[in-house]
N, C-alpha and C positions, 0 to 999 in steps of 0.2 A: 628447604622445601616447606611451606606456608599449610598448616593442617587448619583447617575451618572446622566449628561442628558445624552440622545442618540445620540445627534447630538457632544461632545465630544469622542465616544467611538472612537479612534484610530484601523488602521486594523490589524486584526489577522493575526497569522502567518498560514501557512497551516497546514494544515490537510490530508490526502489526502489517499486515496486508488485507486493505479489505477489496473484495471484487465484485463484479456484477455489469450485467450490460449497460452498455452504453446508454449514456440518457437517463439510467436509472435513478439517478440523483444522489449519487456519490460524494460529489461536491459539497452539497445541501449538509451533510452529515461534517462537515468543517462550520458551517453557519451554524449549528446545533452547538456541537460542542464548544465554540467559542462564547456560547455566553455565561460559560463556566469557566473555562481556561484561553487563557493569553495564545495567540495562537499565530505561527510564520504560515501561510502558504503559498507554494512553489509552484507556479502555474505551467505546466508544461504544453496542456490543448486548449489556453484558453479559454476556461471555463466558469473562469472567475466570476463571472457578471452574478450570478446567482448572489453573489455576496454583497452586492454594492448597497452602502449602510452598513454595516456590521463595524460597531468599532472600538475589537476586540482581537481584529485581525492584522496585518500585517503581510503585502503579496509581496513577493518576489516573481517578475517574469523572466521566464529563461527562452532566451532567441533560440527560434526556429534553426537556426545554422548549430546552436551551441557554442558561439562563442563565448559565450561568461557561463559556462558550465563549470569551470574549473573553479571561476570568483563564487559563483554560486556556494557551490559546494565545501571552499574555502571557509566563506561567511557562516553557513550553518555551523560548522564544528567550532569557531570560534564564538559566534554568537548563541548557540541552542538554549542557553543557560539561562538567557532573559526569557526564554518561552519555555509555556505546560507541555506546547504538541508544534511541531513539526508534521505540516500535510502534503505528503509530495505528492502533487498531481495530474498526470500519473504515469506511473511507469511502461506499460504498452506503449503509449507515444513519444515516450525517451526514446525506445527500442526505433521504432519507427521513423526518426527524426536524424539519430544517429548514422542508422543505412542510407537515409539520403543523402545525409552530408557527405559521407565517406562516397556515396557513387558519383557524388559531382563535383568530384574531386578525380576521378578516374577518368580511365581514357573508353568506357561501356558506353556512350550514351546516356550518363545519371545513374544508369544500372549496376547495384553495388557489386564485387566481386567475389569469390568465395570465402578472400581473404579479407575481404570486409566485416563480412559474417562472423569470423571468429577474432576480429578484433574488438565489434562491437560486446561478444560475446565477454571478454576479457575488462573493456571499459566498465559495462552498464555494473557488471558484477563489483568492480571496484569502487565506485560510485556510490552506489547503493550499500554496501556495506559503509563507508564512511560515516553517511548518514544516520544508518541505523544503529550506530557505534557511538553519534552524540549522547550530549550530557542530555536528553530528554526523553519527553515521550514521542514517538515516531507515528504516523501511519500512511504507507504506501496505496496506492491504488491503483487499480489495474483493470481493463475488462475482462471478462469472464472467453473461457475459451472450450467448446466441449472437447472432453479428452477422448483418453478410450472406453470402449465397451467393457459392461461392467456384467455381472451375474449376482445378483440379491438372492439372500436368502428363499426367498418365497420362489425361486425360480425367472423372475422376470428379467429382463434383460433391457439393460440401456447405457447411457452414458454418464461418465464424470464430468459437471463440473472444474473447472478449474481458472485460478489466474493466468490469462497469455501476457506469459513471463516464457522468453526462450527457453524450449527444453533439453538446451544444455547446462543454464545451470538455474532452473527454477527449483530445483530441490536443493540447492547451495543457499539462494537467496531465505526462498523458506525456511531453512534451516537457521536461518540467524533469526526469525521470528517466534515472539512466545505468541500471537494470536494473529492464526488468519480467519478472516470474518466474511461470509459468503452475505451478500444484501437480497433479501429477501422480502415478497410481496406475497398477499393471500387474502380472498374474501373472508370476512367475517361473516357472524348468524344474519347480521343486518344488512349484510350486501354492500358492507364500506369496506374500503380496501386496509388492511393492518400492512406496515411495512416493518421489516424486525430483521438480525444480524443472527445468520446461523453461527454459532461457536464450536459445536461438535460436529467429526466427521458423520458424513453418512454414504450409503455406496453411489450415490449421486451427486455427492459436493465435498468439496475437499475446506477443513473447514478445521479448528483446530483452538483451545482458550490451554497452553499448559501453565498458566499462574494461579486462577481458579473451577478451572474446571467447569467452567458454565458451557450448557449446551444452548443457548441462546441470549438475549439483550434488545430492548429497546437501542432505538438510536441514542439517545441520548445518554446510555448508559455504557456505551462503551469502556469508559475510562474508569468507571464502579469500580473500586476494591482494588485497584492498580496504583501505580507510584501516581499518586494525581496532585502531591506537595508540590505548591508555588517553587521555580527557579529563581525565580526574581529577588 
């Protein structure tokens, strides 16, 4: 049995789910970061374009059907080494792409079956751990899903927040993440709009930094103070 102190663990590479609605420019936060770190991204809703010129990056598109899902996913664990970040974009539409394949392959009319549901349930899971198992830095993205009603201290009452990652096993996937990052917008004094990356929870967004503890970050700071050494 392998005894570590704590005070030698070395820092982890990321982990990362970041979310927020659609449109929000999720994407754009891969063009950001790229002009610091070497960067694979995994197009899953075609959303690449925002990137076109960037080159720093490096797409991979994965077919609507998923058939090179597997080469896909193949290629990242063996190649992640040459990249800073790995951006899989994004997992909601994996989910979504998955169920169709599997219904139109069924005998429903396209309509997936129950047992689609938890097979998909079983895949995406598998998938996504692999990836966020490579030799790099990771970040997943997802859109935003409101969860359940919530009761804040002050008494007021509203909703969580949340990545729509299946809730069968979105607390598995999370789980293997050391930062989920809620994308966040807000007037300023000047009436310009600040967009910024919540890091801590709050009773309205599920949101989470446990490498350092930041309750918030610039876009472009996401990768701050993290494993951000070249693979290459």
């Amino acid at each position: 049995m392998q005894i570590i102190k704590a005070e030698d663990i070395s820092t982890p590479k990321t982990r990362c789910v970041l979310y927020a609605q659609a449109g929000m420019g999720k994407t754009s936060v891969a063009k950001i970061l790229s002009e610091k770190y070497k960067t694979l991204v995994i197009d899953v809703d075609r959303s690449t374009v925002v990137l076109k010129g960037c080159k720093n990056i490096d797409i991979v598109y994965l077919d609507e059907d998923l058939k090179n899902l597997v080469e896909c996913v193949d290629f990242i664990e063996k190649n992640a080494k040459n990249y800073d970040l790995v951006f899989f974009d994004n997992i909601s539409q994996l989910e979504k792409n998955m169920l169709t394949a599997y219904g139109a392959k069924g005998k429903n009319d396209g309509v997936p079956a129950q047992g689609d549901y938890q097979k998909m349930q079983f895949k995406v899971y598998d998938y996504i751990k692999k990836i966020l198992l490579a030799n790099t830095n990771v970040i997943l993205t997802s859109w935003e899903i409101t969860g359940n009603t919530v009761n804040a201290d002050s008494g007021e009452k509203g909703y969580r927040l949340e990545p729509q990652i299946n809730n069968k096993i979105i607390n598995y996937v999370l789980g293997l993440c050391n930062v989920v990052a809620h994308y966040e917008k807000k007037k300023t004094e000047e009436n310009t709009e600040k967009r910024f990356l919540r890091l801590s929870a709050s009773p309205y967004a599920y949101a989470k930094d446990q490498i350092n503890g930041r309750k918030w970050c610039e876009l472009n700071e996401l990768l701050e103070g993290l494993s951000t050494e070249s693979n290459s």
